[in-house]
C-alpha positions as CSV (number, residue, x, y, z in Angstrom):
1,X,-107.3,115.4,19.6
2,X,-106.7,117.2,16.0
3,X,-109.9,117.6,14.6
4,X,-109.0,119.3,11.0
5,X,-105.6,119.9,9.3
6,X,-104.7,122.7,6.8
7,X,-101.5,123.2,4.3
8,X,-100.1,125.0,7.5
9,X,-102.2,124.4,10.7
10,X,-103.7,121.8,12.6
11,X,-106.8,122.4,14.6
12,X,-107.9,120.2,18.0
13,X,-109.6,120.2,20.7
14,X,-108.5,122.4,23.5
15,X,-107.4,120.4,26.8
16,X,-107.0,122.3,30.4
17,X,-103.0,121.8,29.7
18,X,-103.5,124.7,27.2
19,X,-103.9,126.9,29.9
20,X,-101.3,129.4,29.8
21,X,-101.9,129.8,26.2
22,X,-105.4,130.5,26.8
23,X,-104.4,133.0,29.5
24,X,-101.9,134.8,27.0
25,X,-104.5,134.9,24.7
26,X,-107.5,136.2,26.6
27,X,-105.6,138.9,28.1
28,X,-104.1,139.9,24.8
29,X,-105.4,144.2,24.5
30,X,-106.9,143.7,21.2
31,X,-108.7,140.0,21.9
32,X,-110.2,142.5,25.3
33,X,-111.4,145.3,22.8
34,X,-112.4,143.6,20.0
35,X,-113.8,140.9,21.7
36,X,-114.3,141.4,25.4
37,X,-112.8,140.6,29.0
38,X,-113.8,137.1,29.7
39,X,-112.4,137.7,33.2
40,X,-109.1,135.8,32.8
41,X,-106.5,136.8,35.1
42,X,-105.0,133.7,36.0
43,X,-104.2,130.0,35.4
44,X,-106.9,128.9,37.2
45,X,-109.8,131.3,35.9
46,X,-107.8,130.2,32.0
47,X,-108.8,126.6,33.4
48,X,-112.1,127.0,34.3
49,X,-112.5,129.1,31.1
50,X,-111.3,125.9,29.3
51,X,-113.3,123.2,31.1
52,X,-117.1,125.6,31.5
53,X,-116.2,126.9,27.8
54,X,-114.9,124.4,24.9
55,X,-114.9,121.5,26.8
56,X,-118.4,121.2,27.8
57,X,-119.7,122.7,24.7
58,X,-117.6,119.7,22.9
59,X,-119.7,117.6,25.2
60,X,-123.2,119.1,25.2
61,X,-123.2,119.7,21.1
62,X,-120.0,117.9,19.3
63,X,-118.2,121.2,18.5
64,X,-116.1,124.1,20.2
65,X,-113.4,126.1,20.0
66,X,-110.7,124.6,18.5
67,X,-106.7,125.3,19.1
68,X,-104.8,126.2,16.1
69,X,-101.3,125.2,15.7
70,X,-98.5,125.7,13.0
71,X,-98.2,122.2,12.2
72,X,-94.4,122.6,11.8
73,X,-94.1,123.5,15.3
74,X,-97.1,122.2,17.4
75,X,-97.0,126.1,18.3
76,X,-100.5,127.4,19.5
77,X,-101.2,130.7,17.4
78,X,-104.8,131.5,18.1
79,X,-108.4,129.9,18.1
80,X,-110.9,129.4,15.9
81,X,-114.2,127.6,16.0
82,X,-117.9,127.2,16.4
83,X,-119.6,128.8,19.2
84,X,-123.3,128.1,20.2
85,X,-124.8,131.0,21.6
86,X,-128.4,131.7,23.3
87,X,-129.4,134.7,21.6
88,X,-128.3,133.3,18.1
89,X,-130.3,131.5,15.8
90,X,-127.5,129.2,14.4
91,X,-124.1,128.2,15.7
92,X,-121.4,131.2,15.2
93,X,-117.8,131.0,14.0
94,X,-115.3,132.9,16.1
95,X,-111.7,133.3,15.8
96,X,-108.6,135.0,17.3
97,X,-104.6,135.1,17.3
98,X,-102.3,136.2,19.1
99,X,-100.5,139.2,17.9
100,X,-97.4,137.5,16.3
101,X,-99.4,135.3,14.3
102,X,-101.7,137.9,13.0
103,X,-101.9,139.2,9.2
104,X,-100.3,135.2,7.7
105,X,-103.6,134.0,6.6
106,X,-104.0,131.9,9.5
107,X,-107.3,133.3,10.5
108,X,-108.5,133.0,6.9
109,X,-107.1,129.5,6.7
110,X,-108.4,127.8,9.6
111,X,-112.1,129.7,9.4
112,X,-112.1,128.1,6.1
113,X,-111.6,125.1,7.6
114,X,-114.0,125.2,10.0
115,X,-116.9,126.5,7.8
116,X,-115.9,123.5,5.5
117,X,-116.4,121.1,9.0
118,X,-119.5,122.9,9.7
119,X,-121.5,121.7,6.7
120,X,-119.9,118.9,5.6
121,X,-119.2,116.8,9.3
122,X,-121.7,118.1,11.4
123,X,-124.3,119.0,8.3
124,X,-125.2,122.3,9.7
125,X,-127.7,124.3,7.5
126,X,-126.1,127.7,8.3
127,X,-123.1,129.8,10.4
128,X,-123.4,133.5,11.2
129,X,-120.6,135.4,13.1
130,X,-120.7,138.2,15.1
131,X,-117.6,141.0,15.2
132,X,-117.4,144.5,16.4
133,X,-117.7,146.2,13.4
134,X,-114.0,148.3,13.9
135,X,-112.3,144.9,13.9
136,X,-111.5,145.7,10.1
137,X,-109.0,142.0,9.9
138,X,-112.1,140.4,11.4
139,X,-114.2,142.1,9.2
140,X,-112.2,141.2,5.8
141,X,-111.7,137.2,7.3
142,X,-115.9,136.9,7.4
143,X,-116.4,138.5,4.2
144,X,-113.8,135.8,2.0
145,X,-115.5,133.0,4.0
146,X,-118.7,133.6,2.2
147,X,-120.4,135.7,5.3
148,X,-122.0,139.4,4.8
149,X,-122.8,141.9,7.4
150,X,-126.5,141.6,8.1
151,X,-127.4,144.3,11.2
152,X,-126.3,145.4,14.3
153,X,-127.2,143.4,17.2
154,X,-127.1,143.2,21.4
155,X,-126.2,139.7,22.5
156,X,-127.9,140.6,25.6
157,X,-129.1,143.8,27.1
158,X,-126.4,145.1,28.6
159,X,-123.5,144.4,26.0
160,X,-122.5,146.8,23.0
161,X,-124.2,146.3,20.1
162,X,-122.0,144.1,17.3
163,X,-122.2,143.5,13.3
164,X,-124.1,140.1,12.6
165,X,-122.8,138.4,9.6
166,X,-124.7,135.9,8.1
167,X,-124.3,133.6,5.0
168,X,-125.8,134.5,1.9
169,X,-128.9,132.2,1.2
């Protein structure tokens, strides 16, 4: 189900089908580094990523992750989204590519999009993100979507600390 549509993307809702993208992308070196191992190493585990991850957060809070397609195509280049995570005070934007999409804009384009969804649909008061501060295309995408880093942060005790960007009030 398409959600929001850009000059060059579409963004929907992510269905189990989506699997082997999902797999492709999880695995992808730089989505591991910069972002972590969600412990994808098959179809199955990029299913039950699917249906315990967007899908049940599109159910428990009307948002998720969202797929991103070159509308052109119906070709799945990344994700990008809100997330809603315990040890955050608002809802978070996160995004990723995979590598052959990366460096177009698309990351830019569809955060915009979502930020725009965020406040306007779903009237949410603010978004923060969280990145690992040596993500420098992650870094430069936050900052033209309005948000600023703010401090370092542990999401929980045992993970690496990671820049929290917030909007400027």
């Amino acid at each position: 189900m398409q959600v929001l549509e850009t000059e060059r993307l579409s963004l929907r809702r992510m269905s189990v089908d989506d699997a082997p993208f999902i797999l492709e992308l999880l695995t992808d070196q730089d989505f591991v580094r910069f972002v972590g191992d969600r412990g994808v190493r098959t179809l199955d585990d990029a299913r039950t990523y699917i249906v315990n991850g967007p899908l049940d957060s599109y159910e428990r809070l009307g948002y998720g992750l969202f797929v991103v397609e070159q509308k052109w195509a119906a070709v799945p280049v990344g994700i990008c989204g809100l997330l809603r995570r315990p040890t955050l005070p608002e809802a978070d934007i996160g995004f990723a590519l995979l590598p052959a999409y990366r460096s177009r804009g698309y990351a830019h384009e569809s955060a915009s999009a979502v930020m725009r969804y965020a406040h306007g649909d779903l009237a949410l008061r603010r978004v923060v993100a969280i990145a690992n501060t040596e993500n420098a295309g992650s870094v430069r995408v936050l900052a033209k979507i309005g948000l600023r880093f703010d401090r370092m942060i542990k999401l929980f005790d045992e993970a690496p600390e990671v820049g929290l960007y917030t909007e400027e009030a």
